[in-house]
C-alpha positions in Angstrom: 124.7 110.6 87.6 123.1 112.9 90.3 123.9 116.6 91.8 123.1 117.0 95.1 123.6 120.7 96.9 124.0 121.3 100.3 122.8 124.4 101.6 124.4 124.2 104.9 128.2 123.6 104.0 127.7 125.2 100.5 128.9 122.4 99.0 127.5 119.8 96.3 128.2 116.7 95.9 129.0 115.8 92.2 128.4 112.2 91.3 129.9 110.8 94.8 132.8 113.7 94.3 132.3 116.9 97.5 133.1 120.1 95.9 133.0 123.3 98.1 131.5 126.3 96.5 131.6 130.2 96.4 128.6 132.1 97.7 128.3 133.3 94.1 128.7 129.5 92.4 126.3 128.3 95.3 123.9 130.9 94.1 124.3 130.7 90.5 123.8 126.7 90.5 120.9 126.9 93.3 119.2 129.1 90.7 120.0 126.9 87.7 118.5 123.9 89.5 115.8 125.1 91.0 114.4 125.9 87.2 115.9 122.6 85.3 116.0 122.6 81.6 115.3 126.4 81.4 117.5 128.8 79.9 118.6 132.3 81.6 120.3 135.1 80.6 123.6 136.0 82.4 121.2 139.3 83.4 118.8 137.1 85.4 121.6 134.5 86.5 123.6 138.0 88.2 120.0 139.2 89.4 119.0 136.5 91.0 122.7 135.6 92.7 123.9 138.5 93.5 120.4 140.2 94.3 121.5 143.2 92.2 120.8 145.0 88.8 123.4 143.5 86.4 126.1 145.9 84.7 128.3 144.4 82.4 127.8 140.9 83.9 128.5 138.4 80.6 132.1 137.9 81.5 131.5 137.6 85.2 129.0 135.0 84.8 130.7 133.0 82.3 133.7 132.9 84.7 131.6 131.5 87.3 129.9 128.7 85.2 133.1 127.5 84.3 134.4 127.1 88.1 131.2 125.1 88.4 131.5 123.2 85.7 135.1 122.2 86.6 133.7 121.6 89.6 130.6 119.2 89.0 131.0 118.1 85.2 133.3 115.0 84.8 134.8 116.7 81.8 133.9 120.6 81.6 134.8 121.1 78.0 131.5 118.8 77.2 129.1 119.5 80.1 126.5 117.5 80.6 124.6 119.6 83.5 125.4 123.1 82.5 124.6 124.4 78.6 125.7 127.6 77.6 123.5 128.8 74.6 125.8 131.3 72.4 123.7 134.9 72.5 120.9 133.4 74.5 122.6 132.3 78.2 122.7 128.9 80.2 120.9 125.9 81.8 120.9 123.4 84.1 120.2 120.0 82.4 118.1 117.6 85.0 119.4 113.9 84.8 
């Protein structure tokens, strides 16, 4: 099992499976992977993707995990790359 991103299409390719991405998913999961098996806050996560100071951002970046995840987790209800940590926030899980 292997995610690989594209920077130029904004794309990543999920376990032999091409999935187009939003700048804002492209961001997110860049971010994720780039720090594997470290947990952010949806503070940092909006931060770092949308290179602003988060307001209210919770419900915003739990939307956009779960576009990811139905987009690179063969089944999103039981993720295997992306956690999400109840109170705490999420992170990418390096296989």
């Amino acid at each position: 099992m292997s995610i690989r991103l594209d920077d130029k299409t904004m794309s990543v390719n999920a376990n032999g499976r091409l999935e187009h991405l939003t700048p804002h998913e492209y961001g997110i999961l860049a971010y994720l992977m780039s720090h594997p098996n470290r947990t952010f806050t949806a503070e940092e996560i909006y931060r770092n993707a949308w290179k602003e100071e988060p307001f209210e951002c919770k419900p915003i970046i739990s939307v956009h995990i779960r576009h990811i995840r139905e987009k690179i987790e063969a089944n999103p209800s039981q993720p295997l790359y992306l956690d999400s940590f109840w109170g705490k926030g999420y992170r990418y899980n390096e296989h």
